[in-house]
C-alpha positions in Angstrom: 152.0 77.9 336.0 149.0 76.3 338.1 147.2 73.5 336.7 143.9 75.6 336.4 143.4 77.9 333.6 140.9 79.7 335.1 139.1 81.7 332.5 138.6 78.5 331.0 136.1 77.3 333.2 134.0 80.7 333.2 130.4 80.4 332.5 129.3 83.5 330.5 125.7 83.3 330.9 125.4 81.9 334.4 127.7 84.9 335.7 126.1 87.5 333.4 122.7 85.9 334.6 124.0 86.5 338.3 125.5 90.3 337.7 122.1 91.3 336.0 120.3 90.3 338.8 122.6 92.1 341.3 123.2 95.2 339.2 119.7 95.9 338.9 119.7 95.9 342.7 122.6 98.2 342.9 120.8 100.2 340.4 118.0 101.4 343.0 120.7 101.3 345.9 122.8 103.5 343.7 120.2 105.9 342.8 118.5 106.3 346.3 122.5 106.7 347.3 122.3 109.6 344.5 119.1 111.1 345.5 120.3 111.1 348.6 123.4 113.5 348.2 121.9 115.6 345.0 118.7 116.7 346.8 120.6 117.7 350.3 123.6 119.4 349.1 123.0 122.5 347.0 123.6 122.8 342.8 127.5 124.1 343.8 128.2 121.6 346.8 126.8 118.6 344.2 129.2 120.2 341.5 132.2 120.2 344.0 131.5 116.2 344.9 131.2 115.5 341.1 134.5 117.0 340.8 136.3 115.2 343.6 136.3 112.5 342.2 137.6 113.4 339.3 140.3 114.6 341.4 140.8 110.8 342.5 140.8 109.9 339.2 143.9 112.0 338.3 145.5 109.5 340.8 144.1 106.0 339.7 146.1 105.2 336.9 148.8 103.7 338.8 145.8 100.5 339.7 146.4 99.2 336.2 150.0 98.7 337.1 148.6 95.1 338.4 144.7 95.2 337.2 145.8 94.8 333.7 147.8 92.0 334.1 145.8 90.0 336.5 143.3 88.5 334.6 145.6 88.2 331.6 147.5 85.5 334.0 145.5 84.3 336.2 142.6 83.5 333.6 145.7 81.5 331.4 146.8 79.5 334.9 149.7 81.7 336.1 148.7 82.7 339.7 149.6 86.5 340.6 147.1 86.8 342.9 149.7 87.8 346.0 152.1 90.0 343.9 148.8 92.0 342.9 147.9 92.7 346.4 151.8 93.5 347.3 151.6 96.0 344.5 148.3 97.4 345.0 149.1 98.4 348.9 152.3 100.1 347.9 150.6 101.8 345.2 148.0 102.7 347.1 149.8 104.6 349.9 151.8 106.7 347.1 148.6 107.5 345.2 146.8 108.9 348.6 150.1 111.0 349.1 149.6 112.4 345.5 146.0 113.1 345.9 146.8 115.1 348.6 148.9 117.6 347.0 146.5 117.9 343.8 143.8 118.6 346.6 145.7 121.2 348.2 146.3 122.6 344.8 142.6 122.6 343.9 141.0 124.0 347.5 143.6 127.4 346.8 142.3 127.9 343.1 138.8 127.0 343.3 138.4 127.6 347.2 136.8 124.2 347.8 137.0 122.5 351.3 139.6 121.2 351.8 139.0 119.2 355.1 136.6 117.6 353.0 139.3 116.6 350.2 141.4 115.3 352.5 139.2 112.4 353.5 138.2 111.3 349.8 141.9 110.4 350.4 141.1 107.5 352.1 138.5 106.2 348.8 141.9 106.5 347.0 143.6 103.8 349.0 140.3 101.8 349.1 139.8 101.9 345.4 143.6 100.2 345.0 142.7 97.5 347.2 139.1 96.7 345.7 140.3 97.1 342.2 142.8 94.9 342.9 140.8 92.0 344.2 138.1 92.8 341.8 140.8 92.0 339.3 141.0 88.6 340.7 137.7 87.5 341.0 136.9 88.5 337.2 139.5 85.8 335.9 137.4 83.4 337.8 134.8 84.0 339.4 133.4 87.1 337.4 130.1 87.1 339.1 131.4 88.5 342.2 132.0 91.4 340.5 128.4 92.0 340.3 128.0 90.7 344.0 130.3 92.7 345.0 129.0 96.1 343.7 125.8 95.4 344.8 126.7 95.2 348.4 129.0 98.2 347.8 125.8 100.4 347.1 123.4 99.0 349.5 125.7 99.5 351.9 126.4 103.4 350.4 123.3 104.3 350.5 122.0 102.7 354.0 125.1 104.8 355.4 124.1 107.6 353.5 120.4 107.6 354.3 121.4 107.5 357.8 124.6 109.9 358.1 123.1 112.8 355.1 119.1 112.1 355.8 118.8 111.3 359.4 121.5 112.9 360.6 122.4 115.5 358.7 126.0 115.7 358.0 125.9 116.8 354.2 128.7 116.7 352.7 130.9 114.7 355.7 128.9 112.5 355.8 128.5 111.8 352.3 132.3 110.9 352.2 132.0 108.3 355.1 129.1 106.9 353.2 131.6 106.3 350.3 134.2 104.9 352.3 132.3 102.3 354.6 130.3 101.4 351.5 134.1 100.1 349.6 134.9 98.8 352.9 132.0 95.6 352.6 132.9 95.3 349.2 136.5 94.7 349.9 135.6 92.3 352.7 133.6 90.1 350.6 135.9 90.8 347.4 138.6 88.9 349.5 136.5 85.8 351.7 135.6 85.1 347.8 139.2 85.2 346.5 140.8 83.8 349.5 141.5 80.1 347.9 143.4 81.7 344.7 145.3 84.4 347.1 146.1 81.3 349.5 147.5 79.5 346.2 149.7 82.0 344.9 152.9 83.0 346.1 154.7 86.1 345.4 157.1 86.4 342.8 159.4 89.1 342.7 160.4 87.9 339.1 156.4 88.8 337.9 156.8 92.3 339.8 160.4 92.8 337.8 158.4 92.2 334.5 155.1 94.0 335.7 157.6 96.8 336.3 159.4 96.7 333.2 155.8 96.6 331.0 154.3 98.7 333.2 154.7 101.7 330.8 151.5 100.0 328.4 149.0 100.1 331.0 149.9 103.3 332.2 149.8 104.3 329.3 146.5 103.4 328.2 145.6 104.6 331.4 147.2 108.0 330.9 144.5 108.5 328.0 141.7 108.0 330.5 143.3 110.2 332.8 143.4 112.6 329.6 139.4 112.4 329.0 138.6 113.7 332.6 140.2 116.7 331.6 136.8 117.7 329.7 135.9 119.0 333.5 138.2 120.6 334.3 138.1 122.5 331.1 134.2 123.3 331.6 134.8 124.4 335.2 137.6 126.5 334.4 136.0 128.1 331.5 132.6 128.5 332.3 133.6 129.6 335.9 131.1 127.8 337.7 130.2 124.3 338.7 126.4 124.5 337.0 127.3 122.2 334.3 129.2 120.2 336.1 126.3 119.2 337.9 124.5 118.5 335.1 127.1 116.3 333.8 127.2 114.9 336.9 123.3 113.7 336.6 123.9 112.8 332.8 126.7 110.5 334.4 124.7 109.1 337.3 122.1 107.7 334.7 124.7 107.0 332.3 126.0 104.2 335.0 122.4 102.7 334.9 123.2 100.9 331.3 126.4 99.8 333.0 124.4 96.6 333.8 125.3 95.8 330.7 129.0 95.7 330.9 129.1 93.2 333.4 129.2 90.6 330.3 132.4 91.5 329.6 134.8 90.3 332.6 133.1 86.6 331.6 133.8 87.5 328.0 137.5 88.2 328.5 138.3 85.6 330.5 136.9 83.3 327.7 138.7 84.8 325.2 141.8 84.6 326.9 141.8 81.1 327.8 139.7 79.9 324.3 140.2 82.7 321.9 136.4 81.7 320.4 135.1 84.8 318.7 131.7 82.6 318.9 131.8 83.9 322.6 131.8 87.1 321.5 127.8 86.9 320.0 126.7 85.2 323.1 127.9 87.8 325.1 126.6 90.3 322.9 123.1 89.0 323.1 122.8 89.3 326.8 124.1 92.4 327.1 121.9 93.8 324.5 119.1 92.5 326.5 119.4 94.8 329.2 120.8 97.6 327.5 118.4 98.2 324.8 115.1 98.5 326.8 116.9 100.4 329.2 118.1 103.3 326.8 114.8 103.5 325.5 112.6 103.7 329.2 115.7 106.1 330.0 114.7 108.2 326.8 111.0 108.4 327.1 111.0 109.5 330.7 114.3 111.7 331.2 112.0 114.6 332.9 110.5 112.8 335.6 113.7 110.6 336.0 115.4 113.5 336.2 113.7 115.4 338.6 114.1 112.5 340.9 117.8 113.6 342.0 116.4 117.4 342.2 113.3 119.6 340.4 116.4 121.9 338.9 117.8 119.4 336.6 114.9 119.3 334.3 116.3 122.2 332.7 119.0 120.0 331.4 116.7 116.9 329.9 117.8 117.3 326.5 121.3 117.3 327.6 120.9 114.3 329.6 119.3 112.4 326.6 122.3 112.8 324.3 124.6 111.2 327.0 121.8 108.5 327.8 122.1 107.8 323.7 125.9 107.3 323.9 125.4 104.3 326.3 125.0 102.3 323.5 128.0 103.5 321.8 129.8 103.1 324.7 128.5 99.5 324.9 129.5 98.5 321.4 133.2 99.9 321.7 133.6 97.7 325.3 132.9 95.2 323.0 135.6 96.1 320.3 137.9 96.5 322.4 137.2 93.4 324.9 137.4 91.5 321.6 141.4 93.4 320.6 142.7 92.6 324.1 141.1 89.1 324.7 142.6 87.5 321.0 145.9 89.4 321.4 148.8 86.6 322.5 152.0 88.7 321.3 152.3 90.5 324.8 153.2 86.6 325.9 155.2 85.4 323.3 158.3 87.6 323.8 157.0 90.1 320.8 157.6 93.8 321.4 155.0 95.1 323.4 154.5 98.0 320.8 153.9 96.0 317.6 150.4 94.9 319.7 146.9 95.9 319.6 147.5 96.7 323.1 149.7 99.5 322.4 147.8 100.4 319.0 144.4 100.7 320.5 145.4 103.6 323.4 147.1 105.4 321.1 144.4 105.5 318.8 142.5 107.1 321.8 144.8 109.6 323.0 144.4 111.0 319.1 141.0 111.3 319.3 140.8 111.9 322.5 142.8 115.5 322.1 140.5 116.7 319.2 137.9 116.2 321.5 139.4 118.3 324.1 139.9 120.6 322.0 136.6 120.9 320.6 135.2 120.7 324.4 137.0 123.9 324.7 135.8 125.7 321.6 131.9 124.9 322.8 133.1 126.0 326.7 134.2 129.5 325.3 131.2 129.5 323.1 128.6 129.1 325.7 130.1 129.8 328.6 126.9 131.6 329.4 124.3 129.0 328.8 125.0 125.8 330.9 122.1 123.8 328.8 123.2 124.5 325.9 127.0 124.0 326.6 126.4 120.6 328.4 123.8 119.7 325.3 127.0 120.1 322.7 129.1 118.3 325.4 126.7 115.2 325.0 127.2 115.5 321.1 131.1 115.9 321.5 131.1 113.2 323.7 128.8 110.4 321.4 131.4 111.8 318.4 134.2 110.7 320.4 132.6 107.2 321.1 131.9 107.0 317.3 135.0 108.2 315.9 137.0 105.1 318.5 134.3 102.4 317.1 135.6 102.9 313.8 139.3 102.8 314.1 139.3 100.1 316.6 137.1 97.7 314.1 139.6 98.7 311.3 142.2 97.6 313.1 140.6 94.6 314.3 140.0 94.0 310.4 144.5 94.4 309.8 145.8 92.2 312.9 143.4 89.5 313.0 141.7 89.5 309.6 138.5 89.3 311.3 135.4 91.5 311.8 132.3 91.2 314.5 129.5 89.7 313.0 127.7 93.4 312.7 124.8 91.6 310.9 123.8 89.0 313.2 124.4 92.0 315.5 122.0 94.3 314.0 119.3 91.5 313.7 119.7 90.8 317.7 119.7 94.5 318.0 116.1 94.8 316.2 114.4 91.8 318.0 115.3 94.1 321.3 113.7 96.9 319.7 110.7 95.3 318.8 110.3 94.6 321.8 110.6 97.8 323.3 107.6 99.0 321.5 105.9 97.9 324.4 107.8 100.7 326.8 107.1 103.3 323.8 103.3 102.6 324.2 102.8 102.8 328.0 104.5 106.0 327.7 101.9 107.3 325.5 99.5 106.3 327.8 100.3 106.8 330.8 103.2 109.9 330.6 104.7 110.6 333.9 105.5 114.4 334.4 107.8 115.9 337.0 107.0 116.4 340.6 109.0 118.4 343.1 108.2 115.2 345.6 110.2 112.9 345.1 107.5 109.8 346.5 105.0 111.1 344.4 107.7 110.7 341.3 108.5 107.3 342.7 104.6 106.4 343.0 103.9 107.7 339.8 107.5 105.9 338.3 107.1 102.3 340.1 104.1 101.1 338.4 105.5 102.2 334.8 108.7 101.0 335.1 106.8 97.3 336.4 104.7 97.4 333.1 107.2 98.5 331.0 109.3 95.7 332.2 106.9 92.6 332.0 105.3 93.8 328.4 109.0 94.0 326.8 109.7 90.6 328.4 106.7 89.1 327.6 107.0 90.5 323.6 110.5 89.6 323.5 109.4 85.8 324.7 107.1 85.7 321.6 109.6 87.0 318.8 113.0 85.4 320.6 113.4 81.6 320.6 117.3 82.4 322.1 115.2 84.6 325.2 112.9 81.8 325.8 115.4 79.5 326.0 117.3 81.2 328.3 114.5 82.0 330.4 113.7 78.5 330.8 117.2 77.7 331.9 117.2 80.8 334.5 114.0 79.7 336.0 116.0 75.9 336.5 119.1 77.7 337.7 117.2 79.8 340.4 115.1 76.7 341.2 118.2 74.8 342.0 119.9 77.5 343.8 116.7 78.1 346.1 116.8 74.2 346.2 120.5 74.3 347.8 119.8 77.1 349.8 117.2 75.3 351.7 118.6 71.9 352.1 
């Protein structure tokens, strides 16, 4: 043990205040990074790079091996920061090897490149390393997490504007846009974390027990592995990679509500160290305040946002709204199941491993999880001719899914802890956001934006809406919310003091 229990001394709304701030800014970075690749490489090459890394992903599980366990120590003062990294680089190496074979595999059967496949297999080694450290820095520093990603994407897409835009490598040099992107994220993932990696030692004792447990978190890991199967299922059906792109689009602006998430590293710290389910509504409310107007500027203007990665993906609005919807779905199980793992002690007091939540809630999502599957197959066979319409009943499988999770993980939250989130107080902070989102529904009544094969004029037209939207749903939301104009005031004195500091 250390003397610090670090999760303890996480501040959830100073570092969700900082990864708001930061994710918004990898949010354009992210998208121009996005624009960048979907507008150079054709409807088939933007499928193929969709699916790569879903091929990296078939290799990833073996990351929770240390990520799982990480902030579960470190945030409760046992220092693994060391045996994490030992574990991760070992990992690492054996994952790339893997990768390798399943890309071999994949360039005979669906003649992709393979050149190209062989150097995402340097992301795979990178995303050991960052995932790692990342795992570090959220059991006590969580906003670095934010920082981190930020510089991550900025740095993607400078490479990529440069290597795909300027000069021209397409698809190469998409792939060493990726990989010296992860690269400045690592660096500054580890100057951040170097006092807690210089504190720890490495314990061959933690790696024996890591090793021995290691079947939970691979195993609720192997159930994510499971879900990426949906693409592989589409492609192989429907025989081309059409809807694959469009699911690749639906997933790009799926990742914009992700701002919201980065609450939940703060969250789980807390709840590790202080088990307060009180965190749990504060944490709520700020992720909410993102997330809601968000969903609701992504729903209004889905063509022209659209059309922004390429004028051919309009076709597949519709589709792209039902997986912008599930966001908040999405949003509300991270909760549940931040909530289940964060007031789970058993794993540490010598119980079997199996009689926890932590086994209960993977295996509630492997269940549903293969009825989806197997529904995602029906609907691929079905309209296997129609890639709208199949990747439209995709986005309904998929919020289904979300739904079906929510349901049986707050049931069981209900029969090991006797407790339930406070879905009224919830609903009411839920409302306020609405309300205030009016304001968005109204501009776009006035001022529609339609789709333009340009994409400045798109940008012209988009900039000045999304500016308005954003002020008039702050500005409603300070009248209705005494919480939001608390907190505003307290931002405003936080960045006054920062800028302060900075200058002195």
């Amino acid at each position: 043990m250390t003397d610090v229990a670090y999760g303890a001394n996480v501040r959830i709304k100073y570092a969700t205040f900082i990864n708001s701030i930061t994710k918004f800014l990898s949010l354009i970075a992210g998208l121009f990074f996005t624009i960048f690749v979907a507008r150079r490489l054709t409807v088939i090459e933007f499928g193929v790079w969709t699916i790569i890394f879903k091929y990296i992903s078939y290799v990833t599980p073996f990351i929770v091996v240390f990520t799982y366990w990480l902030p579960r120590t470190i945030s409760r003062g046992i220092n693994t920061a060391k045996t994490g990294l030992l574990l991760a680089a070992i990992l690492g190496v054996a994952a790339s090897f893997i990768y390798l074979v399943i890309a071999y595999g994949a360039s005979l059967v669906f003649n992709q490149p393979f050149d190209y496949l062989v150097l995402a297999s340097v992301i795979v080694f990178q995303l050991y390393i960052e995932r790692c450290l990342n795992s570090i820095a959220s059991a006590h520093a969580p906003q670095f997490t934010g920082l981190s990603n930020m510089l991550l994407k900025v740095a993607q897409a400078a490479c990529a504007f440069l290597l795909v835009i300027v000069l021209k490598l397409g698809f190469l040099g998409a792939i060493f846009a990726v990989i010296a992107g992860r690269m400045f994220s690592i660096t500054l993932l580890y100057y951040v974390n170097r006092t807690v990696i210089a504190l720890s030692k490495i314990n061959w004792g933690i790696v024996k027990d890591w090793a021995k447990k290691s079947w939970l978190p691979l195993f609720n890991s192997f159930t994510n592995t499971v879900l990426v199967l949906d693409v592989l299922i589409v492609r192989s059906i429907a025989g081309n990679e059409e809807p694959i792109a469009y699911y690749g689009v639906s997933m790009s602006l799926l990742g914009i509500t992700a701002v919201s998430t980065y609450v939940l590293p703060a969250l789980y710290a807390r709840l590790l160290a202080k088990r307060d389910i009180r965190d749990v509504i504060e944490a709520f409310w700020v992720a909410f305040l993102l997330a809601i107007p968000m969903v609701i500027g992504l729903l209004v203007y889905t063509d022209s946002i659209v059309a922004i990665y390429s004028i051919k993906y309009v076709v597949a609005s519709l589709a792209v709204r039902i997986f912008v919807f599930s966001s908040i779905l999405q949003l509300i199980l991270s909760f549940l199941t931040t909530t289940l793992r964060g007031l789970e002690i058993r794993d540490f007091n010598k119980c079997s491993l199996r009689k926890t939540v932590l086994f209960k809630m993977p295996l509630i999502r492997l269940f549903i999880t293969a009825i989806y599957l197997a529904s995602i197959s029906i609907i691929s066979y079905v309209f296997m001719h129609d890639s709208t319409i199949l990747v439209f009943n995709w986005g309904i499988l998929y919020c289904l899914r979300f739904l079906a999770i929510i349901i049986a993980y707050d049931l069981l939250l209900r029969k090991e802890f006797e407790i339930t989130l406070p879905y009224r107080i919830m609903g009411k902070i839920i409302m306020n956001f609405l309300i205030a989102s009016l304001g968005i529904v109204l501009i776009w009544t006035i001022y529609p934006v339609k789709p333009a094969v340009s994409i400045w004029v798109l940008l012209s037209n988009l900039t000045p809406v999304v500016v308005i939207s954003a002020l008039l749903y702050f500005g409603i939301l300070y009248l209705i919310d005494y919480k939001f104009r608390l907190f505003s005031k307290k931002a405003l004195k936080l960045l006054e003091k920062s800028l302060k500091s900075s200058l002195s």
